[in-house]
C-alpha positions in Angstrom: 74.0 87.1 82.6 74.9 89.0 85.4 77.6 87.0 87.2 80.2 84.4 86.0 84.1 83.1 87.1 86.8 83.7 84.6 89.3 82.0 85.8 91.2 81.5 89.2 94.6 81.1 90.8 95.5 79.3 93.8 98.5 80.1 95.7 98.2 77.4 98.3 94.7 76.2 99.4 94.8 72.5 100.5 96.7 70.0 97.9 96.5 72.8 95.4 100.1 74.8 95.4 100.6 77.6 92.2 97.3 76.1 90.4 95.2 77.9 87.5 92.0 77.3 85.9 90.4 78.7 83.4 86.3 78.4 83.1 84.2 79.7 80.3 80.4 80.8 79.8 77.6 77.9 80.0 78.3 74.6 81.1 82.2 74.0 83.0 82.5 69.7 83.4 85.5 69.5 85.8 86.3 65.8 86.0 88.8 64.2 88.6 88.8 60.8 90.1 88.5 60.3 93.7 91.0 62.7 95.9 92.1 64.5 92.7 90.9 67.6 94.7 87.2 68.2 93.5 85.7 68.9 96.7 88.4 71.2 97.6 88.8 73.5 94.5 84.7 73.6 95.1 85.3 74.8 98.7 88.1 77.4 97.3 85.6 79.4 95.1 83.4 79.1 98.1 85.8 80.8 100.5 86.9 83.4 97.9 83.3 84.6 98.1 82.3 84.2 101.8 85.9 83.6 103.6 86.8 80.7 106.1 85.1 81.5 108.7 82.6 79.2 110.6 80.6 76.8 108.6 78.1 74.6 109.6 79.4 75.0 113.4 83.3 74.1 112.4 86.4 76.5 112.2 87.7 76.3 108.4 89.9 78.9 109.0 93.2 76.3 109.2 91.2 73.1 108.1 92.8 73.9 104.2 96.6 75.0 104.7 98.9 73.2 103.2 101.5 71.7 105.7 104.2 72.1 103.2 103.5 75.5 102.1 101.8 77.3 105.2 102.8 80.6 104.3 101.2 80.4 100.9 97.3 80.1 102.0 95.7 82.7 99.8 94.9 82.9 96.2 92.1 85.1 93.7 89.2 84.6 91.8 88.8 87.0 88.6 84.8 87.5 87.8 83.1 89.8 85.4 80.1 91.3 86.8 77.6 93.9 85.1 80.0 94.1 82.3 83.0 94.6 84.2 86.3 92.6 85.3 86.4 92.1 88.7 89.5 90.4 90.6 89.5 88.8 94.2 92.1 88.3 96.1 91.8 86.8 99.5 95.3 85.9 102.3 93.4 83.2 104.6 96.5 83.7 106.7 95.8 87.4 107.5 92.0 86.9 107.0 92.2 89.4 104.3 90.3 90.3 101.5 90.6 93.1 98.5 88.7 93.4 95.2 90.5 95.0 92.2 88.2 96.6 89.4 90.5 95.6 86.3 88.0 97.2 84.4 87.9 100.6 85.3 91.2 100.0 87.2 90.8 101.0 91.1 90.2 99.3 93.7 87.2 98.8 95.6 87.2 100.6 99.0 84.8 98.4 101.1 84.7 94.8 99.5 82.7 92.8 102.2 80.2 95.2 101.8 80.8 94.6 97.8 80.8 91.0 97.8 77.4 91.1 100.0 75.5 93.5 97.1 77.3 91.3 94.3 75.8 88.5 95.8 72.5 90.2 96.2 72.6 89.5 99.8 72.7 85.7 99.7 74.6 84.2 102.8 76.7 81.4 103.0 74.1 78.9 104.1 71.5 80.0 101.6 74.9 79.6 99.1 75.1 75.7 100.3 71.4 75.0 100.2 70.8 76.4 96.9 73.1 77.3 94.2 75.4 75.0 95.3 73.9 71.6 94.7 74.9 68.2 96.0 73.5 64.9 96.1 71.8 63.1 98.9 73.9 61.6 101.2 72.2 58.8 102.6 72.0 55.4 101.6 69.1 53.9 102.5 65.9 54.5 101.3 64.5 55.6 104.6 67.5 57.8 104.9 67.0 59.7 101.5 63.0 60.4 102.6 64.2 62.0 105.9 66.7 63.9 104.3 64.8 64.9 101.7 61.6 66.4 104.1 64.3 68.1 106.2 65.6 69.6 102.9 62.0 70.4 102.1 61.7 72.1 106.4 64.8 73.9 105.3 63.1 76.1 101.8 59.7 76.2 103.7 58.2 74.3 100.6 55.8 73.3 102.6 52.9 73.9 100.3 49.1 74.5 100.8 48.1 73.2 103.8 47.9 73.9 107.9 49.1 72.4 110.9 47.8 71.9 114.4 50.7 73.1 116.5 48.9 74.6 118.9 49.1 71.1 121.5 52.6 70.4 120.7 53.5 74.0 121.9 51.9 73.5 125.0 53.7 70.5 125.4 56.9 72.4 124.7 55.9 75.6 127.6 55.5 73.0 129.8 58.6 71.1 129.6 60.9 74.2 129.6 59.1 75.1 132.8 60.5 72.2 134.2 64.1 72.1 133.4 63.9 75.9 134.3 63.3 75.1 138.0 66.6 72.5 137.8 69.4 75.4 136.8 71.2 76.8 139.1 71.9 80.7 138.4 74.3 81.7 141.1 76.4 79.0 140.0 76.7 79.9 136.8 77.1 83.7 137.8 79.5 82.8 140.3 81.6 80.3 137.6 81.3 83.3 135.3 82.5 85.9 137.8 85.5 83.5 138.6 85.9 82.5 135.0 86.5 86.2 134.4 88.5 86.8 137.1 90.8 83.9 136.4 91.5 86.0 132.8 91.7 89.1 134.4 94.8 87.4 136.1 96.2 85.8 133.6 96.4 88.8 130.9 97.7 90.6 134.3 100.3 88.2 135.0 101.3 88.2 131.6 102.2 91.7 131.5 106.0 92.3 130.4 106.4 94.2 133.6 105.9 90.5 135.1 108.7 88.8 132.7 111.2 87.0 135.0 114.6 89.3 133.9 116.7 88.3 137.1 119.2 86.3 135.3 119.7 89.0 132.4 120.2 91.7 135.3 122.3 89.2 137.3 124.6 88.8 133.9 124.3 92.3 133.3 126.0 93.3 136.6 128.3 90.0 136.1 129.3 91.5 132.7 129.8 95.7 134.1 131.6 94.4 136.7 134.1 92.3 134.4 134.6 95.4 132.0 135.3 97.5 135.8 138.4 95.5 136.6 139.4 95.3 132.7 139.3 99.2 132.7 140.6 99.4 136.2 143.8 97.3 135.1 144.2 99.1 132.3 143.5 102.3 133.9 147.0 101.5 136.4 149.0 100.2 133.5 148.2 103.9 131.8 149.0 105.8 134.6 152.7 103.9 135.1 153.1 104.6 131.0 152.0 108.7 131.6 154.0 108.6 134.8 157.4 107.1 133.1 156.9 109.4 130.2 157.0 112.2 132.5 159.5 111.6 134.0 161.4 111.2 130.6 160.4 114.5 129.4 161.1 116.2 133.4 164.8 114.7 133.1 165.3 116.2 129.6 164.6 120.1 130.7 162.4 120.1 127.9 159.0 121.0 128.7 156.9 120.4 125.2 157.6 119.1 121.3 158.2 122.7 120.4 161.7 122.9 122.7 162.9 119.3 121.5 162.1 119.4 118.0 164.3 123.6 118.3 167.2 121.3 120.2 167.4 118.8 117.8 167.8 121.5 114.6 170.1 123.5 117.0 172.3 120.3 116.8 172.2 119.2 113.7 172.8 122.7 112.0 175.7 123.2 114.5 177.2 119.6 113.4 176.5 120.6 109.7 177.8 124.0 110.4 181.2 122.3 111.9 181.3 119.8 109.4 181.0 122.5 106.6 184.0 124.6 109.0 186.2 121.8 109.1 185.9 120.9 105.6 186.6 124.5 104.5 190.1 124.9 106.8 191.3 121.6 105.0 191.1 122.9 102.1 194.1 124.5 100.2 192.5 127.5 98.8 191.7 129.1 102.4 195.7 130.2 102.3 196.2 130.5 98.1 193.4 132.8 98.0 194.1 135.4 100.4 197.7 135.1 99.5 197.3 135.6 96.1 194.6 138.6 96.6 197.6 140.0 98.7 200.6 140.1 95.7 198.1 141.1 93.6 197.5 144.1 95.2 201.3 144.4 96.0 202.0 144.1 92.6 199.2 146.8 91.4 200.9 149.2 94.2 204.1 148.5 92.8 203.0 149.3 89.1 201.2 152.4 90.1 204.4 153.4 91.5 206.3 152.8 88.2 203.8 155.0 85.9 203.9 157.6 88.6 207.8 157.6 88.4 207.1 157.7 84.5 205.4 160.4 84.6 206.9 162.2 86.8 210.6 163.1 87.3 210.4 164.2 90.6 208.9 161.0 91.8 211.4 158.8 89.9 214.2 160.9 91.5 213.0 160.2 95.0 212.7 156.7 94.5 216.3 156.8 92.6 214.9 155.0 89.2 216.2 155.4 86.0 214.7 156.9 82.7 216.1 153.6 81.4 214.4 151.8 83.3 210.7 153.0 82.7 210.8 152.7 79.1 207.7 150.8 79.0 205.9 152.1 81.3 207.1 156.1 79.7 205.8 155.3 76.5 202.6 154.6 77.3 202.2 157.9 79.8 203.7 159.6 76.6 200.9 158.3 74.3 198.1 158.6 76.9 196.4 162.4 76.6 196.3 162.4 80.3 199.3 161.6 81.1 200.4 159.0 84.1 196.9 160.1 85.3 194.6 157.0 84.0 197.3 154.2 84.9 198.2 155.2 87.8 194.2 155.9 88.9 193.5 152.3 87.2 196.6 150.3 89.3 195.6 152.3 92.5 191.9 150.8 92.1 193.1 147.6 91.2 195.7 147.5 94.7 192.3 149.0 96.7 190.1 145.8 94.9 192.7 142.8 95.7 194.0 144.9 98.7 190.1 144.1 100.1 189.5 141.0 98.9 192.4 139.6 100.7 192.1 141.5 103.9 187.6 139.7 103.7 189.3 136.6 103.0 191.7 136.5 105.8 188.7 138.3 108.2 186.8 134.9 107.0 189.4 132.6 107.9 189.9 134.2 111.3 185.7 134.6 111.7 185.6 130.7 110.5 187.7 129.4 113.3 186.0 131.0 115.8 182.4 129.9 114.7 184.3 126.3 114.6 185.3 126.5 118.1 182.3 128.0 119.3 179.5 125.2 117.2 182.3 122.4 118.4 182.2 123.9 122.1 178.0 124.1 122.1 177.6 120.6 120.1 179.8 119.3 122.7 178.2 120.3 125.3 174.8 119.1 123.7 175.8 116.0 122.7 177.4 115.1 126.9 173.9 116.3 127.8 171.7 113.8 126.2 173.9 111.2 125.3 176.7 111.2 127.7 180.0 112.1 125.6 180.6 115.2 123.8 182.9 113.4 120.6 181.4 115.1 117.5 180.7 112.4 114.9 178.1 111.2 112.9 177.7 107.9 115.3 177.1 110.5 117.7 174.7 113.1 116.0 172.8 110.1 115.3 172.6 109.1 119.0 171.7 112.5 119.8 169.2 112.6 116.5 167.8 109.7 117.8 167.4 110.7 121.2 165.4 113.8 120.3 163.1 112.2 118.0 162.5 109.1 121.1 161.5 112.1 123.5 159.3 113.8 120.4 157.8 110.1 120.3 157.5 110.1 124.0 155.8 113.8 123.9 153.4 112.5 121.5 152.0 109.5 123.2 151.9 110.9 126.3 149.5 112.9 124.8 148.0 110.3 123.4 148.0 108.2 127.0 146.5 111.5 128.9 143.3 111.4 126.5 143.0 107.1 126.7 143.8 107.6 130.8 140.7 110.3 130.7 138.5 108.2 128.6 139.2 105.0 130.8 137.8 107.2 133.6 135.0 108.1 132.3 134.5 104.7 131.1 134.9 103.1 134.3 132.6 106.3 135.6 130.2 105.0 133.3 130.4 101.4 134.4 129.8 102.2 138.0 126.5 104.0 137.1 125.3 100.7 134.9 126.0 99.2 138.0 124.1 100.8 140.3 121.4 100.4 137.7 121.2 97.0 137.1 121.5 96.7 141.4 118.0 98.8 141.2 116.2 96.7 138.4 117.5 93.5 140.3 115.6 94.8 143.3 112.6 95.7 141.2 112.4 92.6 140.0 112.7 91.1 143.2 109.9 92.8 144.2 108.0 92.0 140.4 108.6 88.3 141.2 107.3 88.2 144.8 103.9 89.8 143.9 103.8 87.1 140.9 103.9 84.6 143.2 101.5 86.0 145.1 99.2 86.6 142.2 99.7 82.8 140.9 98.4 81.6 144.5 95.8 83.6 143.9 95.0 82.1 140.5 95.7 79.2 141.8 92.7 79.4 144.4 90.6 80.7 142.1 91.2 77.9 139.6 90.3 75.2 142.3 86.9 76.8 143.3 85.7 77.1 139.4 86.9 73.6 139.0 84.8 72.7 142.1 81.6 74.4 140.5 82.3 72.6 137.3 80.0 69.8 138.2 77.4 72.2 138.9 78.0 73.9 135.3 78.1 70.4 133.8 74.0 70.1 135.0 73.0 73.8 134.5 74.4 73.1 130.5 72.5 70.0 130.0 69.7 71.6 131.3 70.4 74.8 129.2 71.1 72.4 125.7 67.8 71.0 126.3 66.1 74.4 127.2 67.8 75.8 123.8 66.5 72.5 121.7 63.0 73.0 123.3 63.0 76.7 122.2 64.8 75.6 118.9 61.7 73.2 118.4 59.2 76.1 119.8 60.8 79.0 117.0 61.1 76.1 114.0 57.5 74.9 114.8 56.4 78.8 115.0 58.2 79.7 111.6 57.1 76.7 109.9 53.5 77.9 110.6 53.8 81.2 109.8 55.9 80.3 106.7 52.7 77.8 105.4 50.4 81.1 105.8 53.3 83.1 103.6 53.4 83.8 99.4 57.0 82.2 99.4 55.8 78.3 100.1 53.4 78.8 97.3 55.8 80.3 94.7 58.6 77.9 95.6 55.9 74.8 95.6 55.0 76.0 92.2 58.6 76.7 91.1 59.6 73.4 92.1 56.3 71.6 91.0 57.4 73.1 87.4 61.1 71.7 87.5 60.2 68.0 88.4 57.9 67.8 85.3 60.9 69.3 83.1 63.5 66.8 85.0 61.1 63.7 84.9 59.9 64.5 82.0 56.4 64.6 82.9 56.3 62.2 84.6 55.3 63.8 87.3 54.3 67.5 87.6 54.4 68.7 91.5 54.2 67.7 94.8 52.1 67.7 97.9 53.0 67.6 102.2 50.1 66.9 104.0 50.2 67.7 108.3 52.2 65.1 109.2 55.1 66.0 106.5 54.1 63.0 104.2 55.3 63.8 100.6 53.3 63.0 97.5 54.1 62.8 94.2 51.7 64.4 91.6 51.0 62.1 88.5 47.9 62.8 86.0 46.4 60.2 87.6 47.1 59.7 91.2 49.5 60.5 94.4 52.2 58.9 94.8 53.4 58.3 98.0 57.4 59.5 98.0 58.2 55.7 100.0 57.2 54.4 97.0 59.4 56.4 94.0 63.1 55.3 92.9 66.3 56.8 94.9 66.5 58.2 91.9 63.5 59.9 91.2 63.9 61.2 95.1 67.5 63.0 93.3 65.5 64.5 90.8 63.3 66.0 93.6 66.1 67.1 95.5 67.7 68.7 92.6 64.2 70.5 91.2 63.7 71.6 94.9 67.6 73.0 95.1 66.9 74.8 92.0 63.8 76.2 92.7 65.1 77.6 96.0 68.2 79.1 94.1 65.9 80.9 91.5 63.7 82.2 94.1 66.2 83.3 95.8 68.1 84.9 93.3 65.4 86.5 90.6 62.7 87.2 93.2 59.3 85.5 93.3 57.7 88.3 90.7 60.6 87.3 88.1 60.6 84.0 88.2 56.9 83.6 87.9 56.8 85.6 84.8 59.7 83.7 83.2 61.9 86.4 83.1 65.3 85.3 82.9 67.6 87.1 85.2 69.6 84.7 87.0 72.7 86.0 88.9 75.1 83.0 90.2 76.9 80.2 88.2 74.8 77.0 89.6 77.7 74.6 91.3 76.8 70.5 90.9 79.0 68.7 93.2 78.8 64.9 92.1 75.0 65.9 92.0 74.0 63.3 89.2 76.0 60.0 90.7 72.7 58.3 91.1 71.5 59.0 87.5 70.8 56.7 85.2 72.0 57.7 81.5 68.4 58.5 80.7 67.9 60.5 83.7 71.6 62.0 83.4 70.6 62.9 80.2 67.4 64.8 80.7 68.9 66.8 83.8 72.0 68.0 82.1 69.5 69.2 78.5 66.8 70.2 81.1 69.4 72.4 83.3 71.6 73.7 80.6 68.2 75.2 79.2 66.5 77.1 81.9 70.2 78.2 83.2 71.5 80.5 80.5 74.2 81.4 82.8 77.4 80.0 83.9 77.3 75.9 85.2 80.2 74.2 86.9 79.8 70.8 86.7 82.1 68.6 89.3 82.5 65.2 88.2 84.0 61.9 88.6 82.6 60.2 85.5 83.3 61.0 82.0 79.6 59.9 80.6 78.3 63.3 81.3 81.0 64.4 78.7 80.1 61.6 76.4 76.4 62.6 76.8 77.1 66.2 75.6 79.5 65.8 72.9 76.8 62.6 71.6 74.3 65.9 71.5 77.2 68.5 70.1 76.4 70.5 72.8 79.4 73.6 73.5 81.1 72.4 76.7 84.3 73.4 78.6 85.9 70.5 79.7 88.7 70.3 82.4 90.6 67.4 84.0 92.2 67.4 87.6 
């Protein structure tokens, strides 16, 4: 077996949405009842191998989307062929197809191209006439004969004989020399000229270039010029801000943030600096201590004097004091090894030391008051110039604080307003250029939508001289049809006789002959067309003609003929005549055996399943065909819809 399905997923493909079937080797029954979906899961696995293109005449391509699910139209089909897994995956919404090896896991680069060789070249209407296999439609008797010798026209089984064609070709020469003379050719050249030109227009007029934008420029320019006098106002409320804040800063004497943020430390270290001042003079120790530094050193002078007068009776004399008097002092000059020396050098350092220390602290006092009058005179002065009054408080340093950081504030934002006042400029700047853009395009498009005009006039004219030749047309296509029906009759007539003279009529008569004995069961064992197309029935004893066999012996016909064609087709003449088994495709029976009796049914289904080794798919709505197997305990995959 060369080819078989595995098992196939439908994403959205008619009433099927997120479906999945699995089919096995040898015979598949599918059984559904009417509208369970049969005939569309059988046109599925058609499209996955052929597409939806168009079939039979009619576009397919939207016929199965679902309405509910339009965007999932697509779905795969997994296969195994020669051996290998095989999966195809088809989007009927893009029209694309790709083909997976699973097997040896890449992907294959050209699948159409695939497909065709997997399906050893077998197209789509040689798919429908042979391995897939109906029943015949028609329900009268009459109606199954002619559909059963066009079937018969259709695999050029025409057998061994020969027709006369010759007259009816004549016949057919002389009657498209006829209609030849009725057709008009310059109206059809001239309907095809205007036809064209018509197009040419309308892909011309449908240019963007022609797109009618005059209301989107119009609100454009509406919407620049809204923004102009938004930027404009604000542009004049920023330039009475910056010009007040100037002024501020012009009336202050101070020219940047550098010089107010220096004024307002100078006047807070000179309040802190008076503060400090004032605090100090209050204070007691400002007189104690230089006071006390003062006797201090008075009293170390006055000692030094007394151990000088102790140790020394000259000085004592001069200063009129008494031995008695120095007692203490004389005893310890006595016991000192120098003498009056180291006391009297000690007391005179001691008088120098407090001597200083109370001339720096009265220097300080004297110093401080200055400073105090000098801060108090430049706070002042400070404090009338930007707030108005020179009384030193903290109410007032915190006017004045508050003051200095107001003009730092100003400072700032004026800054700030300079670079919003230049970028409102350059905004409205920019505004005024959109402008005068969208004023150009608005001309432009003036102009676009005056030569539209005049082209749709145009196509307007042209429109009503094709629809003036249309009656014209109308003949010359009537005349054409039955032109293209005679040459139609003249090419079918010629094949037919060259396909009589051919091997194929002979190996498919004889293929064919061979599967009505099997599926009658000898009953009978081939058939014969004579000129005319009048089909007879082979019997070991006479002909029979086909008028006078059941509708369902004329199934069995159809069925051996579809088969025969299908083998043919698929194995070659060579193989099949030689019995070698190499079939390629699953067969596909669609309701194929509704006419069947259960003897009939029967012998098909033994008679099929045992010259098909390969894959069958059986589409039913009956169940006897799986009573009839599993009577026989023959291996069946059964599914139900």
């Amino acid at each position: 077996m060369i080819m078989r399905f595995i098992d196939i997923h439908i994403e959205g493909f008619g009433k099927f949405h997120k479906f999945d079937l699995k089919l096995k080797d040898g015979m598949n029954i599918i059984y559904g009842h009417n509208e369970a979906g049969k005939s569309t899961l059988h046109s599925f696995l058609q499209a996955m191998l052929y597409g939806l293109g168009r079939r039979s005449g009619k576009q397919l391509s939207k016929k199965y989307q679902s309405w509910e699910y339009p965007d999932d139209y697509s779905g795969t089909l997994r296969i195994e062929h020669l051996g290998k897994i095989y999966l195809i995956s088809r989007d009927f919404n893009l029209d694309s197809l790709s083909i997976r090896n699973e097997t040896d896991r890449t992907d294959v680069e050209n699948p159409e191209t695939w497909l065709n060789q997997m399906l050893d070249g077998i197209s789509e209407t040689a798919f429908e006439n042979t391995v897939s296999i109906g029943q015949l439609r028609s329900a009268t008797s009459r109606g199954m004969i002619n559909e059963l010798k066009s079937c018969i026209r259709n695999l050029n089984s025409t057998g061994d004989m020969s027709l006369d064609s010759s007259s009816a070709l004549r016949i057919l020469d002389r009657q498209k020399e006829h209609l030849q003379t009725k057709i008009v050719p310059d109206a059809a050249k001239t309907y095809a000229q205007l036809i064209g030109e018509i197009r040419n227009i309308e892909r011309d007029i449908q240019q963007p270039e022609y797109e009618n934008q005059l209301r989107k420029y119009q609100n454009l320019r509406t919407e620049v010029r809204t923004e102009q006098v938004d930027r404009q106002t604000k542009k004049e409320e920023m330039l009475q801000k910056v010009a007040a804040q100037e002024a501020t800063l012009l009336q202050s004497g101070l020219k940047d943030d550098v010089e107010i943020q220096n004024t307002l430390d100078r006047g807070l270290n000179l309040y802190e600096s008076c503060k400090e001042e004032t605090e100090r003079r209050s204070q007691p120790s400002r007189i104690i201590i230089p006071s006390a530094f003062m006797a201090l050193a008075l009293l170390s002078i006055v000692t030094d004097m007394l151990f000088a007068a102790a140790g020394s009776q000259g000085f004592a004399s001069a200063f009129h004091i008494t031995p008695e008097k120095l007692s203490f002092f004389k005893g310890i000059v006595d016991n000192s090894t120098l003498g009056a020396t180291v006391p009297v050098a000690v007391c005179t350092f001691f008088f120098v030391l407090f001597f200083m220390l109370g001339s720096l602290a009265l220097h300080n006092n004297v110093n401080g008051g200055k400073n105090l009058t000098r801060s108090t005179r430049e706070l002042g002065e400070l404090l009338t110039r930007y707030i108005g009054f020179s009384d030193i408080n903290d109410d007032a340093v915190n006017s004045f604080q508050t003051h200095m950081e107001e003009l730092l504030k100003v400072y700032n934002e004026l800054d700030t307003n300079r670079a919003q006042l230049e970028a409102l400029t350059l905004e409205i700047q920019g505004l005024n250029d959109n402008e005068r853009k969208y004023d150009v395009a608005l001309q432009k498009q003036n102009e676009k939508q005056t030569e539209l005009e005049g082209k749709l006039q145009h196509l307007v004219n042209v429109k009503n001289r094709a629809e003036m030749l249309k009656h014209t047309i109308s003949e010359n296509d009537a005349v054409a049809e039955e032109i293209d029906a005679i040459n139609l009759a003249y090419e079918t007539m010629t094949e037919l006789e060259t396909s009589i003279k051919q091997s194929f009529g002979h190996y498919l008569n004889k293929e064919a002959g061979d599967l009505i004995s099997g599926i009658t069961g000898g009953v009978y064992d081939s058939m014969w067309i004579d000129q005319n197309l009048e089909i007879y029935m082979n019997t070991p004893t006479k002909l029979v003609p086909i008028e006078d066999v059941s509708s369902g012996t004329m199934d069995q016909i159809y069925l051996a003929l579809r088969l025969a064609a299908s083998r043919l087709m698929q194995n070659g003449k060579l193989a099949v005549h030689s019995k070698i088994e190499t079939d390629r495709l699953p067969l596909i029976f669609d309701d194929s055996f509704a006419m069947y009796d259960e003897k009939r049914l029967n012998s098909a289904l033994h008679f099929i399943m045992d010259i098909h080794k390969g894959q069958i798919l059986l589409f039913t709505c009956h169940t006897r065909e799986k009573r009839i197997l599993k009577d026989a305990n023959d291996d069946f995959n059964f599914i139900e819809l």
